[in-house]
N, C-alpha and C positions, 0 to 999 in steps of 0.2 A: 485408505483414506476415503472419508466419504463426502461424495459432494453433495454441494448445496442444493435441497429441494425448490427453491425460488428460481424460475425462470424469469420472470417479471421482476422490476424491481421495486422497491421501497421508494416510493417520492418522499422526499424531507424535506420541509423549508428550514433551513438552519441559522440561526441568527449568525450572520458575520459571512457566513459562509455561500449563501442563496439556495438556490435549488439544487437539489444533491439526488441523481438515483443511486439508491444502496442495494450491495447485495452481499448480505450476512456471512460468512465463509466458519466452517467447526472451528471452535478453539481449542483442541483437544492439543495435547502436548507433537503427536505424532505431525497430527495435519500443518501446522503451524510451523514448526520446523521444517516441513516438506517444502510449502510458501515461502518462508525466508531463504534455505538453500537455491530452490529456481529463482527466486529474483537478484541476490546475489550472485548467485554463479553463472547463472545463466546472461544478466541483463545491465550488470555489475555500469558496462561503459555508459550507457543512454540515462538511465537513472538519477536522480537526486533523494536524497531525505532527511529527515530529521522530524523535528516537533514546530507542528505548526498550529499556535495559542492565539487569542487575540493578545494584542501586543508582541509577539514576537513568532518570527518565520526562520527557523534554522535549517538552508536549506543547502546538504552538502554532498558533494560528488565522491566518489570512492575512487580512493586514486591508482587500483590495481583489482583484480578478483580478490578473495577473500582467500587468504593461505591457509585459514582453519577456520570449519564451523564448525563448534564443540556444544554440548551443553552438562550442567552440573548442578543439582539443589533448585530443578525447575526452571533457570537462566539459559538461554542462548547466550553464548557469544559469537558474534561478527570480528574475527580477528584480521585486518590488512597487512598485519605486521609491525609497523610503525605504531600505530594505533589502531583500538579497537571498542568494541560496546556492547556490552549485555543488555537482553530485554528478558521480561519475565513472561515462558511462554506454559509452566508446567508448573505440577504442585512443588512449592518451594516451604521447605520445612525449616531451614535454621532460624526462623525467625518467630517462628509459632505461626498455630493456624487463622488467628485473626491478620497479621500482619501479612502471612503467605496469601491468605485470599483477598487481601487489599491489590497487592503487587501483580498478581497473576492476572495475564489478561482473560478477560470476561466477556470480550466485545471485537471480532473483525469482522473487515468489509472490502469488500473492493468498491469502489465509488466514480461515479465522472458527474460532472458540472455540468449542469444546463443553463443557457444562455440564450435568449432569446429561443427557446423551442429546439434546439442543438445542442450538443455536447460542446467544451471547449477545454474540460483538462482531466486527466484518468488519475486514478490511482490505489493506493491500499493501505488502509488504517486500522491501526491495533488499539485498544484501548483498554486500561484496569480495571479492577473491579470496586474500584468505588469511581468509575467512569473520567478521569482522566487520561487523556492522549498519553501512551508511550511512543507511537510511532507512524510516522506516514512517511509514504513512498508513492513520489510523483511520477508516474512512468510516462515514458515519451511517444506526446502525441503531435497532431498535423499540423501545427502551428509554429511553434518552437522546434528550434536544432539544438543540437548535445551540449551548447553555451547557452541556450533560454535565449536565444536570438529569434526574432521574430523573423520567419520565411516566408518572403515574396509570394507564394504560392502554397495552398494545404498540397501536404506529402504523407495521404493517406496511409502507405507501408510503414508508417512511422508507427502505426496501432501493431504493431506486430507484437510487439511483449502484451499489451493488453489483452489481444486474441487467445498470444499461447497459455497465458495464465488463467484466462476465464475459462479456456477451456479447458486444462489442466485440473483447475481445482473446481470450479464450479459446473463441469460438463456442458459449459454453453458453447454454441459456434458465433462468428464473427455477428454485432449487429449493423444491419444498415446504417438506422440511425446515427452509429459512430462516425458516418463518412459525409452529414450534413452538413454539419458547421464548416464556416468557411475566415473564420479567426479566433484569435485567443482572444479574452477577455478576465480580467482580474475577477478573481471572486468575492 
């Protein structure tokens, strides 16, 4: 796996969304897989995700670790058991090559929110190749507890899946920065 050469991040101002530092992460079928296995396996309990669109925020808990992560024809699947969800992380052929390079993601990031000059929410997004969201994963920061409850108090160790993952895949160590903000704030 190779990590990301950006140490610094991407400022965005994103409509709907505000200020965003981005940090690009490979989309190669290996990398990506590697990223969905650790934050699944690894992070499964803290976690939420889904698709988050203007007009709609599907944002949902995993109700166990993942009993299988398989993939086939370029797809991951995130199997719980009960239920489960493929993304398209590699080249995917049964569909032909225009529609496989539609589907296939084009575009990840790991991301946090700026707010008033602080961070106030983490997380990681995958996107297609004709740039529609397949997927973001809100990971758990000092603000909010494992219900999206707002906490009397930031509980900086809450960046712990942040840290292991930036550091993980994008060879960074923990940033100050992360431990400024001192509330959530909607984006």
């Amino acid at each position: 796996m190779t990590a990301s050469p950006a140490t610094e991040p991407q400022v965005v101002d994103e409509p709907g969304n505000g200020l965003l530092h981005v940090w690009p992460v490979p989309t190669d079928e290996q990398s990506l897989l590697a990223l969905l296995t650790d934050v699944f396996t690894d992070h499964w309990e803290h976690i939420f995700f889904g698709v988050l669109i203007p007009g709609s925020a599907l944002e949902v808990a995993a109700p166990n670790a993942p009993k299988r992560i398989s993939t086939y024809d370029g797809y991951a699947t995130i199997d719980f058991g009960r239920w489960h969800f493929h993304i398209c992380i590699g080249e995917h052929t049964a569909s032909g090559p225009e529609l496989g390079r539609q589907r296939r993601c084009a575009r990840a990031e790991f991301y946090r929110r700026i707010s008033d000059g602080a961070p106030t929410s983490w997380g990681i997004r995958l996107f297609n190749g004709v740039g529609d969201q397949q997927l973001t994963v809100m990971l758990p920061g000092p603000f909010l507890d494992d219900l999206q409850q707002i906490l009397p108090e930031p509980r900086y160790d809450r960046l712990a899946a942040w840290d292991a993952l930036r550091r993980t895949h994008l060879g960074l160590e923990p940033d100050p920065l992360d431990r400024t903000g001192t509330g959530f704030a909607h984006g």
